[in-house]
C-alpha positions, 0 to 999 in steps of 0.5 A: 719475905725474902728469906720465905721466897729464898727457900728452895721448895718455894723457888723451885714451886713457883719456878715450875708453876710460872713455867708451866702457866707460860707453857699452858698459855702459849699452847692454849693461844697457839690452839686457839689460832690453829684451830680458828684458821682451821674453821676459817679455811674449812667455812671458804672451803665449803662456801667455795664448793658450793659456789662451784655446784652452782657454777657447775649448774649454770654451765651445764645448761640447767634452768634457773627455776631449778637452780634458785630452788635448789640453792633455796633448799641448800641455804635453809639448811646450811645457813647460806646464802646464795645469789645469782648476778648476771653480767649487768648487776641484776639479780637473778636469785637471792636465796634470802631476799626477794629480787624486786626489793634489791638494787643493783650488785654491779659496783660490789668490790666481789662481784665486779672481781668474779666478772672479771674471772677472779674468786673473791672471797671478801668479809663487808657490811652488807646494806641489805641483810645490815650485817658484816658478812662473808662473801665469796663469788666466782664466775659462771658461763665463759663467753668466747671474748673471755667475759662471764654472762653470771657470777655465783656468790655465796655469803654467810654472817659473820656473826656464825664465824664469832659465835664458833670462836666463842665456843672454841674459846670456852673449850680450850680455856677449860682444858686450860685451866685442868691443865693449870692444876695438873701443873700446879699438882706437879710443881708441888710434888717436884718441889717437895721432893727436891726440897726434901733431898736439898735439905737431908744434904744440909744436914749431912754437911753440918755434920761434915763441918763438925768434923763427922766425917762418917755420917752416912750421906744416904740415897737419892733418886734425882741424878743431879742430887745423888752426883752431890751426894758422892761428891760429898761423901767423897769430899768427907774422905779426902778432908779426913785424909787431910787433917789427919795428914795435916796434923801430922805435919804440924807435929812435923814442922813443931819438931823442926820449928823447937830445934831451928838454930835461928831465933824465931817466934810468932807475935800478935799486934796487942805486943804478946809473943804467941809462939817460940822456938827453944833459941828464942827461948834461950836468949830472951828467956821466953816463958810461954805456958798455956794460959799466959802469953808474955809481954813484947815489952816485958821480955825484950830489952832490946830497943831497936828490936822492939821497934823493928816489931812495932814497925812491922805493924805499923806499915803492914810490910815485913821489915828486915835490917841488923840488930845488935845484942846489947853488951854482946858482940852478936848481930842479928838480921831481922826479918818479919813477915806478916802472917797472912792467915786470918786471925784475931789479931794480926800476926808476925813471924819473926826470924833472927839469923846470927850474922856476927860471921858474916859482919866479920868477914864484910869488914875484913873485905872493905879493909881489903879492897880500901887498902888495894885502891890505896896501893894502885892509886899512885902508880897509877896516877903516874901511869897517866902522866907518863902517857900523857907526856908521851903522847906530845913527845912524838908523832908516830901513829901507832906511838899515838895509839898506844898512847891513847889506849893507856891513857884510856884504860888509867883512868877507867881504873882510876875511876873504878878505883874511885867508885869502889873507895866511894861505895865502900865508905858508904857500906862501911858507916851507917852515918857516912856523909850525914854531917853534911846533909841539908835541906836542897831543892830537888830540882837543883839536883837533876839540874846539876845533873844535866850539866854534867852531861849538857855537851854529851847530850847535845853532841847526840841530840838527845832529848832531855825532859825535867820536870820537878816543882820548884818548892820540892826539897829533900834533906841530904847531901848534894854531892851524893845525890847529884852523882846518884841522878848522873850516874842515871842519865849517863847509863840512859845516854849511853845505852840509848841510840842517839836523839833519844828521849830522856825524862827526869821526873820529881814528884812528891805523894803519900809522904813519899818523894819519887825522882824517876829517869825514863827512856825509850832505849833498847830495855833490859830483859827480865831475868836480868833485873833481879840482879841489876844493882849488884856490882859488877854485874854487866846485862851486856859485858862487852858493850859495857867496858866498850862504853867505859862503865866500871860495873859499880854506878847502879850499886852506888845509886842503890847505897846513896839511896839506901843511905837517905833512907830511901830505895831503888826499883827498875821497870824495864821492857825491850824495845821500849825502854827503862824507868829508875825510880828513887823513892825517899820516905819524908 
C-alpha cells in the first residue's frame, strides 16, 4: 500500500484531486453564503419599500378603505402581508386576517419599536397565522410631540426564505459536483503527464549510472522538469570529465605511488597486503599478482611490525612509533592510517619512513648536551658558593645586589641543567626508571605535589582543589610522576594572578586514567598550543625567564607521560583559563 500511493502519478493525482475538492467546497460554501445574504437583503429591501409605499400613503392623506384594498391586491400577489397599527394596538388592516378575530399588537417587540420611530425588521413565531415569520414595521403620521398615530408592518413566512435556500442549494451543489469531474479530469491529465516525464528522467539516470554518459535526455514542455533535464545532462558532461580526468590521476598517483622511496603498502583487516609500492616490495618480498593477495603473516617477519598493524585495527586510530629491522641496523617510523573510504573490509595505509639518519644523529646531540651539563656542572656549583660566601662577607647594597643576581641566575642554570640531564635520560632509554616502578595511589601523588608548592600557595591565597578516589592506583615511578603534576601547578601558580583557583582532578573511565590540573588564569591563544610542549619554547619570553622557568617543564611532563605509556593534551581559552590532562592507558 505504501509503495502504491509512493508513486508519483498517484501523489500528484490525488494531491491535485484533494486540492481541487477543498478549492470546490470553499467556493460552493462561499457561494451559498453570498448569495443567501444577498436573497436576505434583497426580500428586507422590498419588505421595506413596501412598507414605505404604505407609510407614504398614510401620510399623504389617502383613506384607509383605499389603503387595505391596495395592500389586499399587493399581498396576494407578492405573498405578503401587510398590517396597519394604530397607536393604541389595534388594528386597523390585515391583509390575511380578519381584524375582529385579532388581539391587541401593543406589546409586539416590532410594533412598540416602529411607535417609537424605529424600523424594525424581526423574525418570531407568529401566534395568529402559527408560523416563524419576518416582520418588518416602520412608523407612519408623525405627530408635533414626536410620537406616531400608526405604524406599517409587513411580514412574510419564513418558510418562502427556506424554500429559495433549498433551491439555491441544489443549484450550487450541482455545478459542484460538474466541477468535481472537471477536477478530477485535470488532475488525471496533470498526473500523467508529469508521471510520464518523471519516469523518462528515471530512465536516462540509470543509463547515467551505467556509465552512458551520451544517452540523449529529451524534451520537456514542463519548465521545472526541462531545468532537471539540462542539469542532468549537464551533470553527465562534467562526471564524464571527472572520470576521465580521474583516471588519469590515478595512472598519476600509481607512477608516484611505485617510485616513493618510502615503504608503503595498503592492508585489509582480514591480514591481506592489498597494494604495494615497489621498496615495500623489496624489502619484504612482497608477491602481489592478480588473483592473489598474500598473508600479513606469511610475508612479514617482523614482530613488532605485525602488531603496530594489528594494532591499527584494533583501536580504530592510526598508530605511529619506531621499528627496527631484524638483524639490520635500519629504523623505521611507522605510520598507519585508516583509509576512510567505504569498503569491504577495513583498510590501512601504511608508510615506513627510513629514520636510521636521523636516530644517529638524535643520539650524537643526547651525547652533546649530557656531556656539556656535566662540564658546566662543577664551575658552576662553585659559582653558587662563592656568591653565597660574598654575600654574608659584606654589607654594601649593590655588593648585595650583584650577589643576589648570581646566585639567582646559578641556580636557574643549575636547574636548567638538571632538567635537560633528566629529560635526556628519559629520551634517551625507552625502559628508563622502570625498575623502580610500582603500583601508587594516585592521590599520594597530587598530594606530594601540593606540598611541594603548599607556602607558594598560600603566600598568594591561592586556592587549591583536589579530587581523586582514594582506591585509584597507577603503576609508575613516584618521583617522576609527582614532578610531572609539580611541574603542572607551578606553571598554573605562576601564570595566574594571585588567589587563583586551581583544581586537581583524577578520575578513572574507559580503561583510562585522566589527571587534569585547571585554572582560571590568563589562558593560552591557539596558534601557540600546537607548540606548547616543545622545549624551550616560551608563549611570553620575557615574562617566563622573569618567573624563573627554564623553557623545558611541559616537554618533561610530555616524556614522563609518554614513558608511563600515557599522553598530554591542552585546552586553553584567553580570559578563562587552561586545563592539562594526562590520560594513562590501564
Amino acid at each position: 500500500m505504501n509503495k502504491f500511493f509512493s508513486k508519483i502519478f498517484i501523489r500528484i493525482f490525488f494531491s491535485t484531486l484533494f486540492v481541487g475538492i477543498i478549492c470546490i467546497i470553499s467556493l460552493m460554501a462561499m457561494t451559498f453564503v453570498m448569495l443567501d445574504k444577498a436573497y436576505k437583503n434583497s426580500l428586507q429591501q422590498s419588505l421595506r419599500d413596501s412598507a414605505t409605499l404604505i407609510v407614504s400613503a398614510i401620510e399623504n392623506g389617502d383613506t384607509l378603505e383605499n389603503i387595505s384594498k391596495t395592500c389586499k391586491d399587493f399581498g396576494e400577489k407578492s405573498g405578503m402581508r401587510s398590517s396597519i397599527i394604530n397607536v393604541k394596538g389595534e388594528i386597523l388592516f390585515d391583509s390575511d386576517k380578519e381584524i375582529f378575530s385579532m388581539t391587541n399588537h401593543l406589546n409586539r417587540p416590532e410594533i412598540q419599536r416602529a411607535l417609537k420611530g424605529e424600523s424594525a425588521f424581526i423574525t418570531r413565531y407568529s401566534n395568529t397565522l402559527n408560523s416563524q415569520m419576518l416582520y418588518l414595521a416602520l412608523p407612519a403620521q408623525k405627530l408635533e410631540d414626536g410620537s406616531f398615530n400608526y405604524c406599517v408592518r409587513m411580514a412574510i413566512p419564513e418558510q418562502n426564505l427556506t424554500l429559495a435556500k433549498e433551491v439555491l442549494f441544489k443549484q450550487i451543489f450541482s455545478i459542484g459536483i460538474l466541477a468535481l469531474l472537471f477536477s478530477v479530469l485535470i488532475s488525471f491529465i496533470l498526473a500523467k503527464k508529469i508521471g510520464s516525464q518523471v519516469r523518462n528522467l528515471k530512465e536516462v539516470a540509470k543509463n547515467f549510472a551505467d556509465g552512458n554518459f551520451d544517452e540523449n535526455v529529451g524534451h520537456y514542455s514542463i519548465y521545472e522538469i526541462s531545468e532537471l533535464a539540462k542539469s542532468m545532462k549537464y551533470m553527465a558532461m562534467q562526471l564524464k570529465k571527472r572520470l576521465n580526468s580521474l583516471h588519469k590521476r590515478n595512472c598519476e598517483l600509481d607512477e608516484i605511488f611505485s617510485h616513493m622511496s618510502e615503504c608503503v603498502f595498503i592492508c585489509s583487516d582480514e591480514g591481506l597486503i592489498l597494494k604495494a609500492n615497489a621498496r615495500a616490495k623489496e624489502i619484504f618480498k612482497i608477491n602481489i599478482e592478480e588473483h592473489y593477495r598474500p598473508k600479513i603473516s606469511d610475508t612479514i617477519a617482523n614482530v613488532h611490525l605485525v602488531n603496530a598493524i594489528t594494532k591499527t585495527f584494533e583501536n580504530n586510530n592510526p598508530v605511529s612509533c619506531d621499528i627496527e629491522i631484524d638483524n639490520s641496523d635500519t629504523v623505521f617510523a611507522f605510520e598507519s592510517l585508516l583509509l576512510p573510504y567505504q569498503s569491504r573490509t577495513r583498510r590501512a595505509l601504511i608508510v615506513l619512513h627510513d629514520i636510521t639518519h636521523i636516530r644517529a644523529a638524535e643520539k650524537l646531540r643526547r651525547e652533546f648536551v649530557a656531556g656539556v651539563s656535566h662540564e658546566l656542572k662543577t664551575p658552576i656549583t662553585g659559582v653558587i658558593g662563592a656568591a653565597e660566601m660574598l654575600k654574608d662577607t659584606g654589607t654594601n647594597n649593590e655588593r648585595e645586589q650583584l650577589q643576589n643576581i648570581i646566585s639567582r641566575e646559578s641556580k636557574r642554570m643549575d636547574t636548567l641543567i638538571d632538567d635537560m640531564l633528566l629529560l635526556s635520560k628519559i629520551e634517551s632509554a625507552e625502559n628508563f626508571a622502570k625498575e623502580n616502578f610500582s603500583e601508587i595511589k594516585i592521590k599520594n601523588i597530587l598530594n606530594e605535589a601540593f606540598y611541594i608548592h603548599e607556602n607558594e600557595i598560600d603566600a598568594r591565597k591561592d586556592i587549591v582543589k583536589i579530587e581523586c578516589a582514594d582506591d585509584l592506583k597507577i603503576n609508575g615511578d613516584f618521583k617522576l610522576l609527582t614532578m610531572a603534576i609539580s611541574n603542572l601547578l607551578n606553571n598554573a601558580i605562576k601564570y595566574c594572578q594571585d588567589g587563583a583557583q586551581i583544581f586537581i582532578n583524577a578520575t578513572m573511565r574507559n580503561d583510562e586514567i585522566k589527571i587534569t590540573v585547571s585554572d582560571n588564569g590568563q589562558g593560552i591563544a591557539p596558534q601557540h598550543l600546537p607548540r606548547l610542549f616543545e622545549r624551550f619554547y616560551r608563549v611570553d619570553k620575557g615574562r617566563s625567564r622573569d618567573l624563573g622557568g627554564t623553557g623545558i617543564g611541559l616537554a618533561i611532563v610530555k616524556h614522563i607521560s609518554i614513558l608511563h605509556s600515557g599522553s598530554l593534551s591542552v585546552e586553553s581559552e584567553i580570559g578563562k583559563g587552561s586545563t592539562f590532562t594526562i590520560t594513562f592507558k590501564i
